[in-house]
C-alpha positions in Angstrom: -9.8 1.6 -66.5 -10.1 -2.0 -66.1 -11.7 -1.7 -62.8 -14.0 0.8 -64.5 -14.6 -1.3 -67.6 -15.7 -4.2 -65.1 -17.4 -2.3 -62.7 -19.8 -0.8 -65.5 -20.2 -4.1 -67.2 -21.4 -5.7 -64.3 -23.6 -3.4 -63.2 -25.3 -3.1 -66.7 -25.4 -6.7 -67.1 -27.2 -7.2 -63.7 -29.7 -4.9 -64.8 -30.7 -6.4 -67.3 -30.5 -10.3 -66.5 -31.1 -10.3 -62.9 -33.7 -7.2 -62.5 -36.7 -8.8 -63.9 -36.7 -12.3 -62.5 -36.6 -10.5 -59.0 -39.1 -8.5 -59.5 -41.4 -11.1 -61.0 -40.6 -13.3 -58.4 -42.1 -10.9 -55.6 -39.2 -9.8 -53.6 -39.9 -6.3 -52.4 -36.1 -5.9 -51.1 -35.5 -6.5 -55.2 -35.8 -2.3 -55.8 -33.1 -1.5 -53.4 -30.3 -3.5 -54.8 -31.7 -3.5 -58.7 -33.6 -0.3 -59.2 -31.2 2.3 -61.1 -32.9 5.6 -58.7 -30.6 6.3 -55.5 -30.4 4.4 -53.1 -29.4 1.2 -54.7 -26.5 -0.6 -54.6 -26.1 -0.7 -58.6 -26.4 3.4 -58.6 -23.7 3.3 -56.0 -21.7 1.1 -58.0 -21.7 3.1 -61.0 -21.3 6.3 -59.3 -18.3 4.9 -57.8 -17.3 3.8 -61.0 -17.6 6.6 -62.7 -16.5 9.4 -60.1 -14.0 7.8 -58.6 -12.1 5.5 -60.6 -12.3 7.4 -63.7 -10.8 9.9 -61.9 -8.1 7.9 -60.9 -7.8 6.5 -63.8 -6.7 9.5 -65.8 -4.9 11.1 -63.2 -2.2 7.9 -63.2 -2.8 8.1 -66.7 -1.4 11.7 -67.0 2.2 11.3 -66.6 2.5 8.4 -68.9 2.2 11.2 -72.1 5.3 12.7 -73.5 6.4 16.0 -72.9 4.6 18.4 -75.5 1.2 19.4 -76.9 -0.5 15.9 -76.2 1.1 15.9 -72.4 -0.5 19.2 -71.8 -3.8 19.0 -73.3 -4.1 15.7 -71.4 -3.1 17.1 -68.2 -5.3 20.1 -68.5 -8.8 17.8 -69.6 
């Protein structure tokens, strides 16, 4: 979750700080990396952030529930 947590606030804050002072400076390679519409790298991050570690994230997560209700509910979401 941590991973997640930095991957997602990088991403976001990259957006918005770095975006527009690319763009306004005229670099047309500036869409690729910054744009938020596949392919750029920042979609790519955040799909991987969200697909993939997320995933992982709460399948590690799973077994550290006690046995009962909660431990099953969790397992099965």
């Amino acid at each position: 979750m941590i991973l997640l947590a930095g991957i997602t606030r990088s991403v976001h804050l990259v957006l918005l700080a770095g975006r527009r002072r690319f763009a306004d400076a005229g670099f047309p390679w500036a869409t690729l990396f910054f744009s938020f519409e596949w392919p750029s790298v920042v979609n790519a991050l955040d799909i991987l952030a969200w697909d993939v570690v997320f995933a992982l994230s709460m399948l590690f997560a799973a077994p550290v529930f006690p046995i009962g209700r909660l431990k099953k509910t969790v397992r099965i979401s």
